[in-house]
mmCIF file as Biopython writes it, N, C-alpha, C and O atoms, coordinates in Angstrom:
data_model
#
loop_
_atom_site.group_PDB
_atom_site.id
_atom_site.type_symbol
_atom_site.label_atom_id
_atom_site.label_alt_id
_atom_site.label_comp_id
_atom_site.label_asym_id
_atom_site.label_entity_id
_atom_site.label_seq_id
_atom_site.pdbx_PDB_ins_code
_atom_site.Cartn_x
_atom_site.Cartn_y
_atom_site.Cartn_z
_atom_site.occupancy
_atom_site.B_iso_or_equiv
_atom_site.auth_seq_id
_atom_site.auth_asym_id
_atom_site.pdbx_PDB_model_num
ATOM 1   N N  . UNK A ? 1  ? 0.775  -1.199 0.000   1.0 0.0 1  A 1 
ATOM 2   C CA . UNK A ? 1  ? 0.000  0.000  0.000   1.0 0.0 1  A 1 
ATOM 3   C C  . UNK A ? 1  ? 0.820  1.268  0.000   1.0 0.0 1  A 1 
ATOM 4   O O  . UNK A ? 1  ? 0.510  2.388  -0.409  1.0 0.0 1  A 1 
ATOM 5   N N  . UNK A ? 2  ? 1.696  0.929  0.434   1.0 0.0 2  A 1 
ATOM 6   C CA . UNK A ? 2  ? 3.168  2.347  0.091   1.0 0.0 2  A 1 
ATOM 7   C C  . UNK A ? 2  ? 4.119  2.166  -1.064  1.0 0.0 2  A 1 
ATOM 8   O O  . UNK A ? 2  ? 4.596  1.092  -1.430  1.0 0.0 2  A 1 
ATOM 9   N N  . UNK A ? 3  ? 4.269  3.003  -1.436  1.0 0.0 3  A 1 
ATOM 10  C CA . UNK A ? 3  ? 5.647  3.285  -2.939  1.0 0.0 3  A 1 
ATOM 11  C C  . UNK A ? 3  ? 6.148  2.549  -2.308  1.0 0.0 3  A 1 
ATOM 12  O O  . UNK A ? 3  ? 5.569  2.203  -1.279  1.0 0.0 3  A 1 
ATOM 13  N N  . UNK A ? 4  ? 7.381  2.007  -2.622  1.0 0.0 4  A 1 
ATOM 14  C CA . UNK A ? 4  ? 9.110  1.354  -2.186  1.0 0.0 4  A 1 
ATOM 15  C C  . UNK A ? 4  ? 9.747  2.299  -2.707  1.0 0.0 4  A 1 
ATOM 16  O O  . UNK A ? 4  ? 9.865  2.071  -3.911  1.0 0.0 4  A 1 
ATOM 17  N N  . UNK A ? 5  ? 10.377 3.568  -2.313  1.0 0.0 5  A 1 
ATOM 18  C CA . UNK A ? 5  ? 11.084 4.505  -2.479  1.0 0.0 5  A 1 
ATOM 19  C C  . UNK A ? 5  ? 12.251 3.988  -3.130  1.0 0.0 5  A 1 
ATOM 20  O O  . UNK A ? 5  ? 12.508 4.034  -4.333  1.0 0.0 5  A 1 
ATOM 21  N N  . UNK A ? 6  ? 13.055 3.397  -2.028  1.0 0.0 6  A 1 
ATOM 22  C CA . UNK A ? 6  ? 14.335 2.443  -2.554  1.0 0.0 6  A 1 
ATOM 23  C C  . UNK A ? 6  ? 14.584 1.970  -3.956  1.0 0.0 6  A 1 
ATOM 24  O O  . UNK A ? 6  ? 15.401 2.276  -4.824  1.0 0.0 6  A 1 
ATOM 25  N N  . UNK A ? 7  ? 13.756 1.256  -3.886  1.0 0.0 7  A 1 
ATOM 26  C CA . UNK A ? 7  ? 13.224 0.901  -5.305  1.0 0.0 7  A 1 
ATOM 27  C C  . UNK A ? 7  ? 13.068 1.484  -6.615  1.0 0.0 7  A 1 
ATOM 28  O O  . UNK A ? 7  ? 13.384 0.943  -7.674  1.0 0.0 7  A 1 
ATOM 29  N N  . UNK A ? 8  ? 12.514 2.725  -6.456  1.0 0.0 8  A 1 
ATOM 30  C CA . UNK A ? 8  ? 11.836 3.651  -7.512  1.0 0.0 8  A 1 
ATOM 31  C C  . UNK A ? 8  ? 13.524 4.482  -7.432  1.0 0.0 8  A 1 
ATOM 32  O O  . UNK A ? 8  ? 14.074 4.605  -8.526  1.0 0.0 8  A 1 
ATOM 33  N N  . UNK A ? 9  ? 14.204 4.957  -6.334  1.0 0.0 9  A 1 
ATOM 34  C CA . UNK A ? 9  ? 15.413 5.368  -6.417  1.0 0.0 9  A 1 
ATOM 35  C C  . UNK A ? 9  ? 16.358 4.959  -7.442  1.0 0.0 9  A 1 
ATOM 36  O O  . UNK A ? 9  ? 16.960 5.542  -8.343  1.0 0.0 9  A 1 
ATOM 37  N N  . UNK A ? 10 ? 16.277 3.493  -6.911  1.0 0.0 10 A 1 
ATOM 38  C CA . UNK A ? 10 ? 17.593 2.564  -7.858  1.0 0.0 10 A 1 
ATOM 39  C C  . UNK A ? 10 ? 17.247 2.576  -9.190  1.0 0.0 10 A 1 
ATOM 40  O O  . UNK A ? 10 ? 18.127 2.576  -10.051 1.0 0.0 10 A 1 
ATOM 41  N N  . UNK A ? 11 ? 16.134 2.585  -9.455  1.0 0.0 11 A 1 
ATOM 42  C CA . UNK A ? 11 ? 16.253 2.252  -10.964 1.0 0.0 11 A 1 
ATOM 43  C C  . UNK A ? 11 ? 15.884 3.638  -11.811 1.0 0.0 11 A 1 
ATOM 44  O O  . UNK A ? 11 ? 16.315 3.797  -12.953 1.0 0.0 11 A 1 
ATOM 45  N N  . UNK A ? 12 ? 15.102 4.561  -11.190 1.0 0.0 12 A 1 
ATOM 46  C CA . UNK A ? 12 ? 14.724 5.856  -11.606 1.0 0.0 12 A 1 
ATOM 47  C C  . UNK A ? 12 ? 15.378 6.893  -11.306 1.0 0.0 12 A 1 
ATOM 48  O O  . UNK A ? 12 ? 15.351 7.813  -12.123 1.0 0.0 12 A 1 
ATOM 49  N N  . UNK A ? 13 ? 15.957 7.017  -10.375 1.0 0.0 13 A 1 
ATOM 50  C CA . UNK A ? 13 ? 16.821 8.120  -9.135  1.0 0.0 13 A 1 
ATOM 51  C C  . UNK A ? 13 ? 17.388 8.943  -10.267 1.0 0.0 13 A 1 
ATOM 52  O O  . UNK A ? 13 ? 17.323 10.118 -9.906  1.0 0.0 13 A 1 
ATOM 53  N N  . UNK A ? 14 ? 18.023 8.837  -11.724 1.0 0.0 14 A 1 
ATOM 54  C CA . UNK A ? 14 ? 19.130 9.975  -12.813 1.0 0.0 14 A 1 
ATOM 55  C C  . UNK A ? 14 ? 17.486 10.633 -13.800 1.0 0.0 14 A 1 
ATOM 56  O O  . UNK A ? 14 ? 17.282 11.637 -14.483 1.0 0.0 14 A 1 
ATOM 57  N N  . UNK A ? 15 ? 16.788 9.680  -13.470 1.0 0.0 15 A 1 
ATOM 58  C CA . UNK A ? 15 ? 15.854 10.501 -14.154 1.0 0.0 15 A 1 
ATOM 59  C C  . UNK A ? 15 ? 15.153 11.710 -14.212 1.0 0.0 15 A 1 
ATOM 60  O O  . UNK A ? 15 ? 14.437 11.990 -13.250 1.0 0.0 15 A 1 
ATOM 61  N N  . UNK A ? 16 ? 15.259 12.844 -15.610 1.0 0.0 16 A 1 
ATOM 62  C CA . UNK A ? 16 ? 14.550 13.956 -15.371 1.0 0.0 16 A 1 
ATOM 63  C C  . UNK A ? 16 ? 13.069 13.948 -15.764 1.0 0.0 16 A 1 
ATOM 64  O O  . UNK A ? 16 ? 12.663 13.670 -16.893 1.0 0.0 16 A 1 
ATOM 65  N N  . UNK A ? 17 ? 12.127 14.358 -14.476 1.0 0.0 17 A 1 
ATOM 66  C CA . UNK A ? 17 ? 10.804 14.157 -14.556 1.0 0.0 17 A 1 
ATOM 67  C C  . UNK A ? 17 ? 10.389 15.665 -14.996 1.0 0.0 17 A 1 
ATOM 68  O O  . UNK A ? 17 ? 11.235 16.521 -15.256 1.0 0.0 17 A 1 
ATOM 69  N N  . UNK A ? 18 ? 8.669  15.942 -15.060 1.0 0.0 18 A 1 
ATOM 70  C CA . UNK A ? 18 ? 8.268  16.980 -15.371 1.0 0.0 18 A 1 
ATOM 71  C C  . UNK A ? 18 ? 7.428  17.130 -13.568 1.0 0.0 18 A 1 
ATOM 72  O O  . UNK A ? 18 ? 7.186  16.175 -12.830 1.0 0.0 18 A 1 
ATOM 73  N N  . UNK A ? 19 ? 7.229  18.175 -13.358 1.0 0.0 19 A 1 
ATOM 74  C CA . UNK A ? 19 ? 6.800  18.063 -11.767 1.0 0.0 19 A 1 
ATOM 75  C C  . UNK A ? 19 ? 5.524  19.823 -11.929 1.0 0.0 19 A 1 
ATOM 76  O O  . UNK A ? 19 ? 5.782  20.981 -12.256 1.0 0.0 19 A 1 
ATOM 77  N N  . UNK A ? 20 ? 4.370  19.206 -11.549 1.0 0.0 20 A 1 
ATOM 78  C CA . UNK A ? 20 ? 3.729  20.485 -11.595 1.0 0.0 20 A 1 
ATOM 79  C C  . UNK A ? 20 ? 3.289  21.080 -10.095 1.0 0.0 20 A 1 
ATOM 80  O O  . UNK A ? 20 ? 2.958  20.372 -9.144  1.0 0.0 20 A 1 
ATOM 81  N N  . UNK A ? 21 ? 3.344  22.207 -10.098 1.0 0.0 21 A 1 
ATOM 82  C CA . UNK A ? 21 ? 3.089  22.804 -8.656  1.0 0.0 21 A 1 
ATOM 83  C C  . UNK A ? 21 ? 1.845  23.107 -8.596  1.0 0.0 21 A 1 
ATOM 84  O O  . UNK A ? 21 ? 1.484  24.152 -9.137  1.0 0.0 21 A 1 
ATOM 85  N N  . UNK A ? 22 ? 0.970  22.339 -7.981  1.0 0.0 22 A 1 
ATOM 86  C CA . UNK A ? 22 ? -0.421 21.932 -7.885  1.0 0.0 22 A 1 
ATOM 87  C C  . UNK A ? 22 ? -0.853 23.590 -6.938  1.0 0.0 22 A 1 
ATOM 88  O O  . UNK A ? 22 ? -2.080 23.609 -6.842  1.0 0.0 22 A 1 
ATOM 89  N N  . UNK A ? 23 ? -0.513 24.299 -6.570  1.0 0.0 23 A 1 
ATOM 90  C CA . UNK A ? 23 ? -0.814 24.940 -5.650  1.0 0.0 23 A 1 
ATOM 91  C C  . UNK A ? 23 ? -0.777 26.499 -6.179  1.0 0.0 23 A 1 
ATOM 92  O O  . UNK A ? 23 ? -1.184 27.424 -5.477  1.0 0.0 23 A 1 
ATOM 93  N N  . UNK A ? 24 ? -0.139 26.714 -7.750  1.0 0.0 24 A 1 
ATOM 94  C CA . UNK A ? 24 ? -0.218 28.076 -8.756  1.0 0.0 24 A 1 
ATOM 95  C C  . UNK A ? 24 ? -0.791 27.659 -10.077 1.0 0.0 24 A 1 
ATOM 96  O O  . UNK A ? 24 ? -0.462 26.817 -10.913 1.0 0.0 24 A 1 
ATOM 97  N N  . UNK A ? 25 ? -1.674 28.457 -9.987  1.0 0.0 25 A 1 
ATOM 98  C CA . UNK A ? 25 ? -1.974 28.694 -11.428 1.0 0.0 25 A 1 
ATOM 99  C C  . UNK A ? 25 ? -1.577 29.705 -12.507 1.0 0.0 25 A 1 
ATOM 100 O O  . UNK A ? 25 ? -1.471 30.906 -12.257 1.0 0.0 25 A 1 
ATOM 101 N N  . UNK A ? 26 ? -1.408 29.285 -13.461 1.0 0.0 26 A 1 
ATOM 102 C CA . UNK A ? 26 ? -0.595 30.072 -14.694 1.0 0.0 26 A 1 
ATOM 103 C C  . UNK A ? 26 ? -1.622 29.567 -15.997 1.0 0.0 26 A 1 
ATOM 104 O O  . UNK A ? 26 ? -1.816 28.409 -16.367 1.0 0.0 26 A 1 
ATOM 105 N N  . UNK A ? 27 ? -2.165 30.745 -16.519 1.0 0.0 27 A 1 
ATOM 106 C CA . UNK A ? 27 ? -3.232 30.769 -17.226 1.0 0.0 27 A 1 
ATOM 107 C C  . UNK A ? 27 ? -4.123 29.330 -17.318 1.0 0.0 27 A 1 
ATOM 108 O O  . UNK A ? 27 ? -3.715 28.553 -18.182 1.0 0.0 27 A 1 
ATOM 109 N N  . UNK A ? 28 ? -5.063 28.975 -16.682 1.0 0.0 28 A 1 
ATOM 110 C CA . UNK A ? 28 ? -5.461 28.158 -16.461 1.0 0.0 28 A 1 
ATOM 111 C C  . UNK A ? 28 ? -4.371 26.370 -16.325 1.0 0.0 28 A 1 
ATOM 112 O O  . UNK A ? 28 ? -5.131 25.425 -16.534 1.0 0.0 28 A 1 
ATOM 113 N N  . UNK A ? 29 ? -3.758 26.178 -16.205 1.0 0.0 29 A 1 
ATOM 114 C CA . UNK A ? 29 ? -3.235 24.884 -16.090 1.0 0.0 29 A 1 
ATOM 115 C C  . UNK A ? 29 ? -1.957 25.532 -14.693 1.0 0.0 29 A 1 
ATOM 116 O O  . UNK A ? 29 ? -1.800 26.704 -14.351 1.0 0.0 29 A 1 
ATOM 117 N N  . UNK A ? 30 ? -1.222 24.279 -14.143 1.0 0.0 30 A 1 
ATOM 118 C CA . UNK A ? 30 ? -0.018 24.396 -13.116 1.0 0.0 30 A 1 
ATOM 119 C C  . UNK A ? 30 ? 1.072  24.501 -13.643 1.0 0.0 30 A 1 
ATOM 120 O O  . UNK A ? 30 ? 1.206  23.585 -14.455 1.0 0.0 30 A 1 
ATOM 121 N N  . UNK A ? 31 ? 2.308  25.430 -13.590 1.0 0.0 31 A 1 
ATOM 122 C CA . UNK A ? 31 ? 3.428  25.213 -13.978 1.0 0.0 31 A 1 
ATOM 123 C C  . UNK A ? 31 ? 4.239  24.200 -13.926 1.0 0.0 31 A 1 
ATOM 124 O O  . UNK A ? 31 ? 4.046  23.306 -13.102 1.0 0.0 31 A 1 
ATOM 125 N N  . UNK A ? 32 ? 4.980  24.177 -14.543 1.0 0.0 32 A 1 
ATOM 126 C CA . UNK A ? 32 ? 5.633  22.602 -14.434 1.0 0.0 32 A 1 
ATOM 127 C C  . UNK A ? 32 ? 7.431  23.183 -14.392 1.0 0.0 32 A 1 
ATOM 128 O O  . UNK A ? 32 ? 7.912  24.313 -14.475 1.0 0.0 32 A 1 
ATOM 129 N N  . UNK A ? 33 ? 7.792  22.401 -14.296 1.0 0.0 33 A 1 
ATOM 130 C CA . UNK A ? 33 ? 9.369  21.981 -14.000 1.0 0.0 33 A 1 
ATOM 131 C C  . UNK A ? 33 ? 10.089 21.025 -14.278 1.0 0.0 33 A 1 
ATOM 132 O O  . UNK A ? 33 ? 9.359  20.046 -14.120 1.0 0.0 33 A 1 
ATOM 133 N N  . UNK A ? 34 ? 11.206 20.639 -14.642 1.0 0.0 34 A 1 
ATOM 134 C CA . UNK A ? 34 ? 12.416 19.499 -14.450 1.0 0.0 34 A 1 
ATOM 135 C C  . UNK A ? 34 ? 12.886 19.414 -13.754 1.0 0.0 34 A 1 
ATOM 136 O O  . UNK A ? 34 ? 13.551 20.406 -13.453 1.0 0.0 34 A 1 
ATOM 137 N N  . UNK A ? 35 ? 12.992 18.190 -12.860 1.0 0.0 35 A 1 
ATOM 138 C CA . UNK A ? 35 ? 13.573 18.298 -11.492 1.0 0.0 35 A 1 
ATOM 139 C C  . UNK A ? 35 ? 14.259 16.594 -11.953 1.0 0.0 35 A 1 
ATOM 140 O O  . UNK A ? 35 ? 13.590 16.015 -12.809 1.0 0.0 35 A 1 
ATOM 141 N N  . UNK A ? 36 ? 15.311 15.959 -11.509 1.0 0.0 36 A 1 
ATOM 142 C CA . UNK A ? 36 ? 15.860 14.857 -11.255 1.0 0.0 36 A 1 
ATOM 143 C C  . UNK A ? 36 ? 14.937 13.950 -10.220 1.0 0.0 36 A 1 
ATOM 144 O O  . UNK A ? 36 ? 14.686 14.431 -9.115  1.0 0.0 36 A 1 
ATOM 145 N N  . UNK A ? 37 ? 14.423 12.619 -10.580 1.0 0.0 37 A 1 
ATOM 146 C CA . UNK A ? 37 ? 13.926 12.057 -9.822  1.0 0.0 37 A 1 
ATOM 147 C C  . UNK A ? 37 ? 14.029 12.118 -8.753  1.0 0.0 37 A 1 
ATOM 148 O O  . UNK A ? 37 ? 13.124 12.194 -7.922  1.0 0.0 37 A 1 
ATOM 149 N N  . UNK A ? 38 ? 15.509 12.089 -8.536  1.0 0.0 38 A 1 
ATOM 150 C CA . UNK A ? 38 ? 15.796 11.462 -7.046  1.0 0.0 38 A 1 
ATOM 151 C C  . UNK A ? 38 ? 15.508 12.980 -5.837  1.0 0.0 38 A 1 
ATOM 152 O O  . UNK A ? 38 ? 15.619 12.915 -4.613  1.0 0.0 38 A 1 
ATOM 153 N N  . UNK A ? 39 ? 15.211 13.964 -6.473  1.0 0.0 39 A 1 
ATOM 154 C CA . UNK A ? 39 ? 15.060 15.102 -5.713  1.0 0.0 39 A 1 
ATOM 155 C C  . UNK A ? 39 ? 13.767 15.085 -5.924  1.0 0.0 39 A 1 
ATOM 156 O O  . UNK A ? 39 ? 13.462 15.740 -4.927  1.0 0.0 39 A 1 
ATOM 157 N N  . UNK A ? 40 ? 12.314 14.754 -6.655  1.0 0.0 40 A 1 
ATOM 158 C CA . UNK A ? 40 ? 11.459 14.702 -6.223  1.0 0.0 40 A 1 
ATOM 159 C C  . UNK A ? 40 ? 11.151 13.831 -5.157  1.0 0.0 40 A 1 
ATOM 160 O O  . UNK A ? 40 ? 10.366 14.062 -4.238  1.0 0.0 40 A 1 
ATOM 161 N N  . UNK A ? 41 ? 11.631 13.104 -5.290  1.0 0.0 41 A 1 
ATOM 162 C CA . UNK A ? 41 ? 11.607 11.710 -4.234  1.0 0.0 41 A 1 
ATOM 163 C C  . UNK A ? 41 ? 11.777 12.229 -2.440  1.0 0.0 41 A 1 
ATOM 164 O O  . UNK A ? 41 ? 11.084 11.930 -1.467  1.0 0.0 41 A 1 
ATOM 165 N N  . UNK A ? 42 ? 12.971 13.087 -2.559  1.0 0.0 42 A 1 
ATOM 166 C CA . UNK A ? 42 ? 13.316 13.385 -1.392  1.0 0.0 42 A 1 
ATOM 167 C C  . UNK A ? 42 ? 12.299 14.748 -0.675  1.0 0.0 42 A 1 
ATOM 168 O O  . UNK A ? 42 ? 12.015 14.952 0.505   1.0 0.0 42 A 1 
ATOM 169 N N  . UNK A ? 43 ? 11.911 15.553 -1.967  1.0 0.0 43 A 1 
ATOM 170 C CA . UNK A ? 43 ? 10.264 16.125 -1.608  1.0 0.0 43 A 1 
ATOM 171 C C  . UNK A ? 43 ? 9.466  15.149 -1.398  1.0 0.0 43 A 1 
ATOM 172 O O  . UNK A ? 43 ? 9.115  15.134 -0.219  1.0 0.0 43 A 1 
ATOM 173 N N  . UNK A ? 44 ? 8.932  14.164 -2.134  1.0 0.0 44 A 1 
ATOM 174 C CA . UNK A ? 44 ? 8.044  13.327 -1.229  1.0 0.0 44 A 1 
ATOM 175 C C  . UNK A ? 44 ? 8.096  12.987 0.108   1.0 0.0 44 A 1 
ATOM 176 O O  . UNK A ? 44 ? 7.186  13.158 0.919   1.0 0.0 44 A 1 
ATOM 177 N N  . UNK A ? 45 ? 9.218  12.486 0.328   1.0 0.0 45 A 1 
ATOM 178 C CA . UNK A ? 45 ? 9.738  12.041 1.629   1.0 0.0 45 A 1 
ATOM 179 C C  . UNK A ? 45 ? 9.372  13.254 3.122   1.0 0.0 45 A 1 
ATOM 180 O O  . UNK A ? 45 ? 8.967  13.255 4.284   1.0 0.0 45 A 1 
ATOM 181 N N  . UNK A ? 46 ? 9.720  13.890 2.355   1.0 0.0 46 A 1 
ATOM 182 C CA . UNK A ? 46 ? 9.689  15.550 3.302   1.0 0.0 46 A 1 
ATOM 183 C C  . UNK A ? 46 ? 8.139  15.705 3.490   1.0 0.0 46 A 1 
ATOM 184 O O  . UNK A ? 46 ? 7.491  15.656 4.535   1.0 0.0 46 A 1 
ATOM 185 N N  . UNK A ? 47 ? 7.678  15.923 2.088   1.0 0.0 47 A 1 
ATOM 186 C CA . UNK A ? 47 ? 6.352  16.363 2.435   1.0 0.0 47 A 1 
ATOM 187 C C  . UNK A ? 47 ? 5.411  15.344 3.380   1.0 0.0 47 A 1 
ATOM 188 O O  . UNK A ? 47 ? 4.666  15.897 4.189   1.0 0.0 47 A 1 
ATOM 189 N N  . UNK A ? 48 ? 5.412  14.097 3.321   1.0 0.0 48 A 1 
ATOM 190 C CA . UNK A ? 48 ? 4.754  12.902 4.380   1.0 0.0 48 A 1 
ATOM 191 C C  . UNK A ? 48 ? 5.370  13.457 5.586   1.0 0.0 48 A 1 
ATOM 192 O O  . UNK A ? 48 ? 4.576  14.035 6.327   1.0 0.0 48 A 1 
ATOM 193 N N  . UNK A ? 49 ? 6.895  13.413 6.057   1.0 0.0 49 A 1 
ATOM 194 C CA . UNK A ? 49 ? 6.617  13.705 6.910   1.0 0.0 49 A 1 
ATOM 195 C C  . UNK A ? 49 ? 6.300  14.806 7.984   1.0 0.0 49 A 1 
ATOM 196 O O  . UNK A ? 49 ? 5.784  14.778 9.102   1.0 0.0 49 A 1 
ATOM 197 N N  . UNK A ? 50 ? 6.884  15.901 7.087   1.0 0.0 50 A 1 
ATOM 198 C CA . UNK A ? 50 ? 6.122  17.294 7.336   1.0 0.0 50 A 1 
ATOM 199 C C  . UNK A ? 50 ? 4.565  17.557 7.394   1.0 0.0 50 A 1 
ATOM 200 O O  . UNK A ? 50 ? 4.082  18.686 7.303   1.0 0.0 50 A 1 
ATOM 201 N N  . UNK A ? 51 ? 3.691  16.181 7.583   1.0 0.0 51 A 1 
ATOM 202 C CA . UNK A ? 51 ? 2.081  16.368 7.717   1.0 0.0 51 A 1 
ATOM 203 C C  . UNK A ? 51 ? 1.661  16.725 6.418   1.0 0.0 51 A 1 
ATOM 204 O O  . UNK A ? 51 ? 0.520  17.187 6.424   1.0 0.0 51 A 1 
ATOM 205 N N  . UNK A ? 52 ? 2.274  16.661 5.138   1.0 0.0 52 A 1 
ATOM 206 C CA . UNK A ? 52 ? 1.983  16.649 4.019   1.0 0.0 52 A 1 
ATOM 207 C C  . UNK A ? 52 ? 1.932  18.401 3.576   1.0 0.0 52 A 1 
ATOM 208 O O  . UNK A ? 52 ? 1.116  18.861 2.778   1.0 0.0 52 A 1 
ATOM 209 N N  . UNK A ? 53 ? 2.833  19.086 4.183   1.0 0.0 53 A 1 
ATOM 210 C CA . UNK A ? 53 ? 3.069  20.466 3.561   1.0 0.0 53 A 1 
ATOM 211 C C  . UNK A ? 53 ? 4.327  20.864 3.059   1.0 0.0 53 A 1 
ATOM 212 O O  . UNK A ? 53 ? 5.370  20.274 3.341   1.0 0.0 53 A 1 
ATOM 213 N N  . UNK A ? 54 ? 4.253  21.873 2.304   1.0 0.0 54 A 1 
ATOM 214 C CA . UNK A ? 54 ? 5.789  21.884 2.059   1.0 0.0 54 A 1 
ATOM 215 C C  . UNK A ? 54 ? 6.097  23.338 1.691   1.0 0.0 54 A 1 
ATOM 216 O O  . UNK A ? 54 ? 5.063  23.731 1.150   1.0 0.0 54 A 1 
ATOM 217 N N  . UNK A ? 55 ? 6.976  24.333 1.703   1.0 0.0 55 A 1 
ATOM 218 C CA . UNK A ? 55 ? 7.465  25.774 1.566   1.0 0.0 55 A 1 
ATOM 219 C C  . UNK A ? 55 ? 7.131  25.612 -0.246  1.0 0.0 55 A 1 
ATOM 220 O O  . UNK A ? 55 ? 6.467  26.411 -0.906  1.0 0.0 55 A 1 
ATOM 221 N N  . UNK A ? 56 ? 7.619  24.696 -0.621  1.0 0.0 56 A 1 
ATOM 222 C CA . UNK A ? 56 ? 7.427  24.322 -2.480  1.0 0.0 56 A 1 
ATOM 223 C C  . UNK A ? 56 ? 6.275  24.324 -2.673  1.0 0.0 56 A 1 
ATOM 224 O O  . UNK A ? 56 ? 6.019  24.657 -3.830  1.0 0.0 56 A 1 
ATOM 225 N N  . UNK A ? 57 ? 5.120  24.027 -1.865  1.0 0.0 57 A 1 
ATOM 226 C CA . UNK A ? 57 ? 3.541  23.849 -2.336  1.0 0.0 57 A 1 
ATOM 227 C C  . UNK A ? 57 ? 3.593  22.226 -2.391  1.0 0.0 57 A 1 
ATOM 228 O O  . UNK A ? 57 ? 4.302  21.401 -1.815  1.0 0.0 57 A 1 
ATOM 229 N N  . UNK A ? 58 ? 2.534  22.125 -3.333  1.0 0.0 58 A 1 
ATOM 230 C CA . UNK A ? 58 ? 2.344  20.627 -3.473  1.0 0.0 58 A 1 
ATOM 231 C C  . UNK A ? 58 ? 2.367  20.274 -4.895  1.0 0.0 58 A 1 
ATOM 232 O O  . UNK A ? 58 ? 1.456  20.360 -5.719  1.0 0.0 58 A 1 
ATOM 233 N N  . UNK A ? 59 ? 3.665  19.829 -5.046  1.0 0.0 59 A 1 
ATOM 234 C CA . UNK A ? 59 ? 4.472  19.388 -6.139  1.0 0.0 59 A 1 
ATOM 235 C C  . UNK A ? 59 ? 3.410  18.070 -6.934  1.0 0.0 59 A 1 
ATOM 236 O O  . UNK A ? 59 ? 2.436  17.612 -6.337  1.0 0.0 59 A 1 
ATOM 237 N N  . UNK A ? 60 ? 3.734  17.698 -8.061  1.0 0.0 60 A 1 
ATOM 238 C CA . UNK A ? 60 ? 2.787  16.423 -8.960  1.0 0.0 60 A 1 
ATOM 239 C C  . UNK A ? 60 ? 3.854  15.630 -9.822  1.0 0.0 60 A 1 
ATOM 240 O O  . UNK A ? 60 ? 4.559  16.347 -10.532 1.0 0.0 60 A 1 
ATOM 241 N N  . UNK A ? 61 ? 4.010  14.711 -9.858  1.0 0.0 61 A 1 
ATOM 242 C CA . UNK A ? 61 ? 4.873  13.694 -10.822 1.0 0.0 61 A 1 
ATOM 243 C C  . UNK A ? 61 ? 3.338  13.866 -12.226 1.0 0.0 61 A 1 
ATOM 244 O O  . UNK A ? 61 ? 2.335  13.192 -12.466 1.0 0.0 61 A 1 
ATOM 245 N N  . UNK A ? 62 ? 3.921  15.081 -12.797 1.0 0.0 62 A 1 
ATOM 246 C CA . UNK A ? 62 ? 2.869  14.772 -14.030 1.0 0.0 62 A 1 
ATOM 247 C C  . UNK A ? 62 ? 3.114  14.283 -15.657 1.0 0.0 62 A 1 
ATOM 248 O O  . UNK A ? 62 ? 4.084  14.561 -16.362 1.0 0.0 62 A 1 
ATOM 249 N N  . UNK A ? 63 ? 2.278  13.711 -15.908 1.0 0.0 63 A 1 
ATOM 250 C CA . UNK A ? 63 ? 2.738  13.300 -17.083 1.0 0.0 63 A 1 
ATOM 251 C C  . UNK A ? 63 ? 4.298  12.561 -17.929 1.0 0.0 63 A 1 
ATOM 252 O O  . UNK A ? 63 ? 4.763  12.533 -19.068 1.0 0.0 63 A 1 
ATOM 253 N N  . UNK A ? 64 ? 4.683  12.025 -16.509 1.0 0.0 64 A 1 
ATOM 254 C CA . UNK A ? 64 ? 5.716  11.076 -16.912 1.0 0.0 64 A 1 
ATOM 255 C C  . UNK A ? 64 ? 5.442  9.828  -16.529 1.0 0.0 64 A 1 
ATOM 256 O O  . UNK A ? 64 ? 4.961  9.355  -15.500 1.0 0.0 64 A 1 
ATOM 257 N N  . UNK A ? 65 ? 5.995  9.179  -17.958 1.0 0.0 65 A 1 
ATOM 258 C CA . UNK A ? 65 ? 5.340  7.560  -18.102 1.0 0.0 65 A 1 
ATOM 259 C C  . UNK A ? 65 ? 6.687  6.809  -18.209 1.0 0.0 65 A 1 
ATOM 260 O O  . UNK A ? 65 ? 7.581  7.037  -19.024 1.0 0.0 65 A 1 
ATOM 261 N N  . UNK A ? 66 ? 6.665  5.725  -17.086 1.0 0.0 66 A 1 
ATOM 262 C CA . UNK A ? 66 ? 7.872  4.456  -17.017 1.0 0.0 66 A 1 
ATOM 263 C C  . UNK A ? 66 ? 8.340  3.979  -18.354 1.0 0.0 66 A 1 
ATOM 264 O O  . UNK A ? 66 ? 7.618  4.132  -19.338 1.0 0.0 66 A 1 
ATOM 265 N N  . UNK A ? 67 ? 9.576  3.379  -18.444 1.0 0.0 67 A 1 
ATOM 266 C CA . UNK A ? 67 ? 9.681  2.962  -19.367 1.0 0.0 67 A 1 
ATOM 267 C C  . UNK A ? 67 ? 10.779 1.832  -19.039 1.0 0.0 67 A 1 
ATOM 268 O O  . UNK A ? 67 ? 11.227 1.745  -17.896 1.0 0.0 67 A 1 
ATOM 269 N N  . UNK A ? 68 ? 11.206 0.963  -20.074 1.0 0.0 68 A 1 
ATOM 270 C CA . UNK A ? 68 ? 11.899 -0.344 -19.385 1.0 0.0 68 A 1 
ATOM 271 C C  . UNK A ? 68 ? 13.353 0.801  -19.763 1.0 0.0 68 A 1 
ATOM 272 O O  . UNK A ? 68 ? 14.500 0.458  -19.476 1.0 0.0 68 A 1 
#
């Protein structure tokens, strides 16, 4: 019922994702960003245990799809 962080690290961790900041709007849709997996990851991490807030807002793994 939880990610495996570890997991998603090792094999994803060099990857650059697209990340939208759920919390601004910019003409109707969220801005987005490139961030390296492994630093969204470590926002996730933060934001759970920070009670799910964060100084960044509330970041989105959007529109990136796995691949082998």
């Amino acid at each position: 019922g939880k990610p495996d962080f570890d997991h998603l690290l090792q094999k994803f961790g060099e990857a650059v994702v697209p990340v939208a900041n759920c919390d601004v709007k910019e003409y109707n849709s969220n801005p987005k960003e490139q961030l390296p997996f492994k630093e969204y990851i470590k926002y996730w991490k933060e934001y759970i245990k920070n009670g799910y807030r964060s100084s960044r807002g509330c970041l989105y793994l959007k529109d990136w799809h796995l691949s082998r």
